[in-house]
TORSE-280230 format. One record per residue (C-alpha): residue number from 1; residue in three letters; x, y, z. Coordinates in nm, 2 decimals. Layout:
pado nr = NUM&rest = Ala&u = X&v = Y&w = Z
...
//
This chain:
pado nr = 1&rest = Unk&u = 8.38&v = -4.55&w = 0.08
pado nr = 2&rest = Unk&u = 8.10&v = -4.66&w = -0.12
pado nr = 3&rest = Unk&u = 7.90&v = -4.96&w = -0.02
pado nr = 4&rest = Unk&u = 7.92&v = -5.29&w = -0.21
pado nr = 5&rest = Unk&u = 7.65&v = -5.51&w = -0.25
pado nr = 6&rest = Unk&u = 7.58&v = -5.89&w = -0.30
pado nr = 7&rest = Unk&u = 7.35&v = -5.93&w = -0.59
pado nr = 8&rest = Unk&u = 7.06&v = -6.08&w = -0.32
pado nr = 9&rest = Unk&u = 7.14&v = -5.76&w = -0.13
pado nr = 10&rest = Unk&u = 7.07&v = -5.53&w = -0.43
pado nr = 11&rest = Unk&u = 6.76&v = -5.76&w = -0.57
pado nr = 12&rest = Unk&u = 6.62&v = -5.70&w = -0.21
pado nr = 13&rest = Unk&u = 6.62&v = -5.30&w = -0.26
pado nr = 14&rest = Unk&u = 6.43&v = -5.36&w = -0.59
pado nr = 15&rest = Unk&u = 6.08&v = -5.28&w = -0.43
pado nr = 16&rest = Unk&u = 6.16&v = -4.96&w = -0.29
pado nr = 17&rest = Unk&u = 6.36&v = -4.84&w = -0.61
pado nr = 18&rest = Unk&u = 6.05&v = -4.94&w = -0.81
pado nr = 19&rest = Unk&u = 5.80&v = -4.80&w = -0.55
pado nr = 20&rest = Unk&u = 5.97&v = -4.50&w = -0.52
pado nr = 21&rest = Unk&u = 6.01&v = -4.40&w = -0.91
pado nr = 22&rest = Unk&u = 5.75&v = -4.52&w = -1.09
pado nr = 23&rest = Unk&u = 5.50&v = -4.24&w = -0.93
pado nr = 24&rest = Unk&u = 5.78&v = -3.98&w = -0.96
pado nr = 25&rest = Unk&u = 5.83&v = -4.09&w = -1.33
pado nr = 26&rest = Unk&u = 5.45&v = -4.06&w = -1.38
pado nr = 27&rest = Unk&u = 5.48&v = -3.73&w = -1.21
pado nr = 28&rest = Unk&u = 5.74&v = -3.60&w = -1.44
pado nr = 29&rest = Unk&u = 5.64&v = -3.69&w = -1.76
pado nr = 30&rest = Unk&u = 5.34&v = -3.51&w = -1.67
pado nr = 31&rest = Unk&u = 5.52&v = -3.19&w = -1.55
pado nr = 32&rest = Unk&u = 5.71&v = -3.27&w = -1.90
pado nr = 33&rest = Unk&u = 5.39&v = -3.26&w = -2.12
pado nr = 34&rest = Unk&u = 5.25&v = -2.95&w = -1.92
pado nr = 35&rest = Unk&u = 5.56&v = -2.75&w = -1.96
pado nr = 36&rest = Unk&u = 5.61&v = -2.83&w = -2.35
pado nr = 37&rest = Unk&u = 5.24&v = -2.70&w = -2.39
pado nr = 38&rest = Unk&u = 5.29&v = -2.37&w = -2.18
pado nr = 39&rest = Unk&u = 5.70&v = -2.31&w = -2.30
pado nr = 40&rest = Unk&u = 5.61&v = -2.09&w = -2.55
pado nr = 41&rest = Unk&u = 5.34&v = -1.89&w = -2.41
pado nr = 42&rest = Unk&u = 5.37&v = -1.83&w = -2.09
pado nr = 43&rest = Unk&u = 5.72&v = -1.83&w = -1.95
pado nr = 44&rest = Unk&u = 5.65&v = -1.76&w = -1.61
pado nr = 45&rest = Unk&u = 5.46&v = -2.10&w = -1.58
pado nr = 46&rest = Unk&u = 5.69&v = -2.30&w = -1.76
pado nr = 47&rest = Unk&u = 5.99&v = -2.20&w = -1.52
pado nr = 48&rest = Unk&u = 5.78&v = -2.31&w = -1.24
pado nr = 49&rest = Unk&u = 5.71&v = -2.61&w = -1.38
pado nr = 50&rest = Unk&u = 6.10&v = -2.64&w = -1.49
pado nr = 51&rest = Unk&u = 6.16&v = -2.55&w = -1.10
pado nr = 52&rest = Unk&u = 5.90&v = -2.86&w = -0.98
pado nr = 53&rest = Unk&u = 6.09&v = -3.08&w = -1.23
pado nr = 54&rest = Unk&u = 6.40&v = -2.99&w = -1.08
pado nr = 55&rest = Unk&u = 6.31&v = -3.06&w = -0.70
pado nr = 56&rest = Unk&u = 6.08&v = -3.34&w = -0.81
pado nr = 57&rest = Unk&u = 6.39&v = -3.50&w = -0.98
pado nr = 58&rest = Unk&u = 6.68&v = -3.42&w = -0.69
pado nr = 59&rest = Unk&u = 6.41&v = -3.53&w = -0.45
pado nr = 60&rest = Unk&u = 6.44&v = -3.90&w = -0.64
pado nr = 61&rest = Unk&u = 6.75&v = -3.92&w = -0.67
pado nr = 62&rest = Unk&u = 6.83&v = -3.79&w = -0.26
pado nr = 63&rest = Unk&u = 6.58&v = -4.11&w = -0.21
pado nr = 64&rest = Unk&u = 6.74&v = -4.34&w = -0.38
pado nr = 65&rest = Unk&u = 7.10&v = -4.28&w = -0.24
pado nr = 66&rest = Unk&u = 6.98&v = -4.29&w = 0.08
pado nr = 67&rest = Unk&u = 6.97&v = -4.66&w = 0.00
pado nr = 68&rest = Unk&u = 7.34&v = -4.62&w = -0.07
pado nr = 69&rest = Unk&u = 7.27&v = -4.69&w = -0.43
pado nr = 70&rest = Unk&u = 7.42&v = -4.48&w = -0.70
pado nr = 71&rest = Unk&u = 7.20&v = -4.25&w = -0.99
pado nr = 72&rest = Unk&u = 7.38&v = -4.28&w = -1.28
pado nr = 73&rest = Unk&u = 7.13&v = -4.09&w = -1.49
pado nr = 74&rest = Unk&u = 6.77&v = -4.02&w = -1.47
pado nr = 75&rest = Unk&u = 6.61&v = -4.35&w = -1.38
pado nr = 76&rest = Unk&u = 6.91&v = -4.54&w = -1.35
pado nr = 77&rest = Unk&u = 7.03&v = -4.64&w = -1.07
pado nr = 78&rest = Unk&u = 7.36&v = -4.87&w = -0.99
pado nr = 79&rest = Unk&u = 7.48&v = -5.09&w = -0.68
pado nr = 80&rest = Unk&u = 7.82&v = -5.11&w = -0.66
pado nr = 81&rest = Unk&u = 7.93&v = -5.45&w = -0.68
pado nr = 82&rest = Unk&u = 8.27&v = -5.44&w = -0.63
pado nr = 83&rest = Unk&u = 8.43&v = -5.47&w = -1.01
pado nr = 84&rest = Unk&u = 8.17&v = -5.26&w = -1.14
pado nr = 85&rest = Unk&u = 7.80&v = -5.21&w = -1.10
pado nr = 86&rest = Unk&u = 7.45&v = -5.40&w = -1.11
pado nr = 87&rest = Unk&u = 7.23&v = -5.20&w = -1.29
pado nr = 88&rest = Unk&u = 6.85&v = -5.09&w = -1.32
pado nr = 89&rest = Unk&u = 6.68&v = -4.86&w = -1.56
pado nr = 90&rest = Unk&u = 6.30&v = -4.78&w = -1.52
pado nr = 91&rest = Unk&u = 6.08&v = -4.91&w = -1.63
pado nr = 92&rest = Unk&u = 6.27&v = -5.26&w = -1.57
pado nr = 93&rest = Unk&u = 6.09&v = -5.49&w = -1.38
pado nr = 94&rest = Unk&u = 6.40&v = -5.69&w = -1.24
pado nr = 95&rest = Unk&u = 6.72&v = -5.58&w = -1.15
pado nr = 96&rest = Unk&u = 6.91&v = -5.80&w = -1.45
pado nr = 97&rest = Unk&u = 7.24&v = -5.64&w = -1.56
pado nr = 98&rest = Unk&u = 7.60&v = -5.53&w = -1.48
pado nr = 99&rest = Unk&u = 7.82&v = -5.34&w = -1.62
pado nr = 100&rest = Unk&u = 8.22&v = -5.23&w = -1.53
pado nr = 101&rest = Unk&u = 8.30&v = -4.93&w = -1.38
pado nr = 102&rest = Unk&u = 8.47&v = -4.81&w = -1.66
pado nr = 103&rest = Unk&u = 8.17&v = -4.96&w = -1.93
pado nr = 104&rest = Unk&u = 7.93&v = -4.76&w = -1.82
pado nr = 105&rest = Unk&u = 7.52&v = -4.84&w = -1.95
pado nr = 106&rest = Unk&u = 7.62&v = -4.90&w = -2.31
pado nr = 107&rest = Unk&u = 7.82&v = -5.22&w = -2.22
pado nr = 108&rest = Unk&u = 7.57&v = -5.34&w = -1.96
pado nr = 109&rest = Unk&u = 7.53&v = -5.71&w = -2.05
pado nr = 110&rest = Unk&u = 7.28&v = -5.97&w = -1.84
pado nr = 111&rest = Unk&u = 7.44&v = -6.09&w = -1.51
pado nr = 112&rest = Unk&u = 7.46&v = -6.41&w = -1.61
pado nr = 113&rest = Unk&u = 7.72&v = -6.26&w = -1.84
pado nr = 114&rest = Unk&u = 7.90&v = -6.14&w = -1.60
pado nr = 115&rest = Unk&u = 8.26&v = -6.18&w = -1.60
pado nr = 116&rest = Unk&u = 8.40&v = -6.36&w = -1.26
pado nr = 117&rest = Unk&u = 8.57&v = -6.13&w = -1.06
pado nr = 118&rest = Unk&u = 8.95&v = -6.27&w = -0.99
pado nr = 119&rest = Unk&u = 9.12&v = -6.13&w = -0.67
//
């Protein structure tokens, strides 16, 4: 079973999500710009560099559930919240919206929106 969290429990994880993608982000938009340059001339490179992307990426997202948080996509990550999800895309300073599990990113809306969860 997936682990809920209390929003203070996911705000608390903020600092390693950041600290952890920001440089990996930097790191793969530069990968990015180096294999768009080499694609077309030297395939050999650019399949390495599509290889380092790949692990670079995995390596991320293996980091980030170790935290028992979800990666919805690249850079986002979700905490399960227990009727849907508080969610964070880089570059985001804060971790400021939710969304429902069926919503998905599109129908994230500020926490304070939130609707109150009725048991």
């Amino acid at each position: 079973m997936a682990r809920v969290f209390t929003l203070e429990e996911a705000k608390a994880l903020m600092p390693a999500v950041r600290s952890m993608t920001g440089p990996v982000f930097q790191l793969a938009a530069s990968l990015a710009e180096e294999l768009s340059e080499v694609e077309e001339q030297d395939e050999a490179r650019a399949e390495a560099l599509r290889d380092r992307l790949q692990v670079l990426v995995e390596s991320w997202a293996d980091a980030i559930r170790d935290l028992d948080a979800d990666v919805k996509g690249l850079w986002l990550v979700d905490f399960d919240s227990g009727d849907g999800y508080w969610c964070w895309a880089y570059p985001e300073e804060n971790l400021e919206n939710w969304h429902s599990y069926e919503g998905g990113f599109g129908s994230r809306v500020p926490i304070t929106m939130k609707p109150v969860h009725q048991v």
